[in-house]
C-alpha positions in Angstrom: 32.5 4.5 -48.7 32.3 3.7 -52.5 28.8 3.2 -52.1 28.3 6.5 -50.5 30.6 8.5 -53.3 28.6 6.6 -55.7 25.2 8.2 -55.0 26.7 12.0 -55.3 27.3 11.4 -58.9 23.8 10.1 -59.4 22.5 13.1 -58.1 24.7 15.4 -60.4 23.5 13.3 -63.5 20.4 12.7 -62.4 18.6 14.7 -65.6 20.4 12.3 -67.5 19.3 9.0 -65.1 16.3 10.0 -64.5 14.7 7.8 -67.0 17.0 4.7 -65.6 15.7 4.9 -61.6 11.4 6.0 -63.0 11.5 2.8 -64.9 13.2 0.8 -62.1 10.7 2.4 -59.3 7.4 3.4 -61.1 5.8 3.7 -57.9 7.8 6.4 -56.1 9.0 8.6 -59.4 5.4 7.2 -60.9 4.0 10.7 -60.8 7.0 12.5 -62.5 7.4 10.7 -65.2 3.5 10.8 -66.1 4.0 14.7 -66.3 6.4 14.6 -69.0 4.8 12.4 -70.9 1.6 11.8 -73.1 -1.0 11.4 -70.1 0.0 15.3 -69.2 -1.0 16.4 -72.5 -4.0 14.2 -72.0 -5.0 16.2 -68.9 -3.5 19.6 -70.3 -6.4 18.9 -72.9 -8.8 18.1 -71.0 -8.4 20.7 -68.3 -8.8 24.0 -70.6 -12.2 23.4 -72.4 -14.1 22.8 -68.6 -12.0 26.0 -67.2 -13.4 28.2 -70.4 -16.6 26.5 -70.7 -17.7 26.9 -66.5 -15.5 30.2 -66.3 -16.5 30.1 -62.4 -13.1 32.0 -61.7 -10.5 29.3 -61.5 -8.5 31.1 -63.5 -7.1 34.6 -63.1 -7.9 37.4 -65.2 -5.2 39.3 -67.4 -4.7 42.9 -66.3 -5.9 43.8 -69.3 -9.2 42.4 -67.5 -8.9 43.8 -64.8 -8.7 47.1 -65.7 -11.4 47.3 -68.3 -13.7 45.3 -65.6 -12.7 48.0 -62.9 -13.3 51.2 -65.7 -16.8 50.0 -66.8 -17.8 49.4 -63.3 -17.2 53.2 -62.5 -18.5 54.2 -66.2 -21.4 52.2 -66.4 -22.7 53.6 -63.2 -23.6 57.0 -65.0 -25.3 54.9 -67.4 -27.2 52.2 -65.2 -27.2 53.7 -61.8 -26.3 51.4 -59.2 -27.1 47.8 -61.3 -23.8 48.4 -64.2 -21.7 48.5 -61.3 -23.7 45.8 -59.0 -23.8 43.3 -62.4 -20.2 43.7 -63.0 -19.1 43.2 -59.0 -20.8 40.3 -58.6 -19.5 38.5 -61.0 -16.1 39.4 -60.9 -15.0 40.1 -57.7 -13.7 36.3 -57.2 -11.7 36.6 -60.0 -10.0 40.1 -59.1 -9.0 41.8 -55.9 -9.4 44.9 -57.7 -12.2 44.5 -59.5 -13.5 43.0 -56.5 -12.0 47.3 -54.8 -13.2 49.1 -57.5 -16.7 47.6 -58.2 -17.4 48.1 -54.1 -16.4 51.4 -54.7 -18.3 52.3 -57.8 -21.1 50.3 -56.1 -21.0 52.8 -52.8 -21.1 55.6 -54.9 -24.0 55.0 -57.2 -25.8 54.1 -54.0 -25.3 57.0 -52.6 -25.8 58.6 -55.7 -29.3 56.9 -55.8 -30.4 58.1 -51.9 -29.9 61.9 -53.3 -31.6 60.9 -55.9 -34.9 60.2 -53.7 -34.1 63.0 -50.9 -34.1 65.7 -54.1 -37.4 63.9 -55.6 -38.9 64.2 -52.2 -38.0 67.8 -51.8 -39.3 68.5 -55.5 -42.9 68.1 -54.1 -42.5 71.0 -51.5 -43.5 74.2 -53.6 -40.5 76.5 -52.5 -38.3 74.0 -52.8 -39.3 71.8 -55.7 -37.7 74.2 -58.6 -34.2 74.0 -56.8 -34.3 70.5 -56.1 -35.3 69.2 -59.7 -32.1 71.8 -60.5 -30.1 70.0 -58.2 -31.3 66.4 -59.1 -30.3 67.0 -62.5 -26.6 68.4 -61.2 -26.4 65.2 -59.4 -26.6 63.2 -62.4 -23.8 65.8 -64.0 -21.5 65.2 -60.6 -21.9 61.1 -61.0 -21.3 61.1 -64.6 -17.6 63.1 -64.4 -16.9 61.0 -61.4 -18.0 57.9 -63.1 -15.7 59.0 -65.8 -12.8 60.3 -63.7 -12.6 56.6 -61.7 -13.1 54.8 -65.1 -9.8 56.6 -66.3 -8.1 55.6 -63.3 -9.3 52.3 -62.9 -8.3 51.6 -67.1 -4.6 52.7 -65.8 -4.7 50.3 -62.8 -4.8 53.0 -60.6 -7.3 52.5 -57.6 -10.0 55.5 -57.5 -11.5 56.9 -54.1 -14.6 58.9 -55.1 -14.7 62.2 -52.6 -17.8 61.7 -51.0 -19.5 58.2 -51.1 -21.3 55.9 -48.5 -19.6 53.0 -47.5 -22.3 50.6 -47.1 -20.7 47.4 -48.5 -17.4 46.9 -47.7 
């Protein structure tokens, strides 16, 4: 029974053992102790420069990031079309569930942005029609610009944006 009352008090001073039982088993408490010491700070400086060199998302972004990602995918789309918002999704939506959110949803819109585009040039070649359609082609651009804007002022306040009317062709 004293050698079982003897282990409880090992286990409440253990912090102050622990350097006692590593050295006496290095092979079971061998991983601990190479935390604490020097070879951790080895690996600790080894590890960052590949992570920021590669930047292939093992690392989280801040939500700082995020946000800006997620505002100049919906901005840039009033800029760039459909590629701002295609540029910026693919290569963030690993790192960012909602950068990943937004950038679909920018994406959707400018697409769909893009097919009126092409139905209101088509209907610009038909004489009655063509006046009123280059009108409305160039309202189009007006509507995609404030609701590039609007969901780019959302997005910046981490808030996740749902453009009225959109296409959802990639999900």
């Amino acid at each position: 029974m004293s050698d079982q009352d003897t282990p409880p008090p090992f286990d409440e001073n253990s912090p102050a053992q622990d350097a006692t039982p590593s050295a006496q088993e290095p092979a079971q408490d061998g991983p601990p102790p190479i935390a604490p010491t020097g070879p951790a700070v080895g690996d600790g400086m080894t590890s960052p420069p590949p992570t920021g060199a590669i930047g292939l998302g093992q690392g989280k972004l801040s939500q700082s990031d995020e946000r800006t990602m997620g505002m100049l995918a919906h901005i840039l789309g009033g800029v760039t079309n459909f590629l701002g918002p295609l540029i910026i999704w693919l290569i963030k939506k690993d790192e960012s569930p909602f950068v990943d959110d937004q950038g679909k949803e920018a994406l959707n819109f400018q697409i769909t942005i893009a097919i009126g585009y092409v139905v209101m040039m088509v209907l610009s070649f038909v004489p009655l029609v063509g006046c009123i359609a280059s009108l409305l082609m160039m309202g189009l651009w007006v509507v995609g610009l404030i609701f590039g804007v609007l969901g780019g002022l959302e997005a910046n306040k981490g808030n996740v944006y749902r453009y009225p009317f959109a296409l959802r062709l990639i999900n």
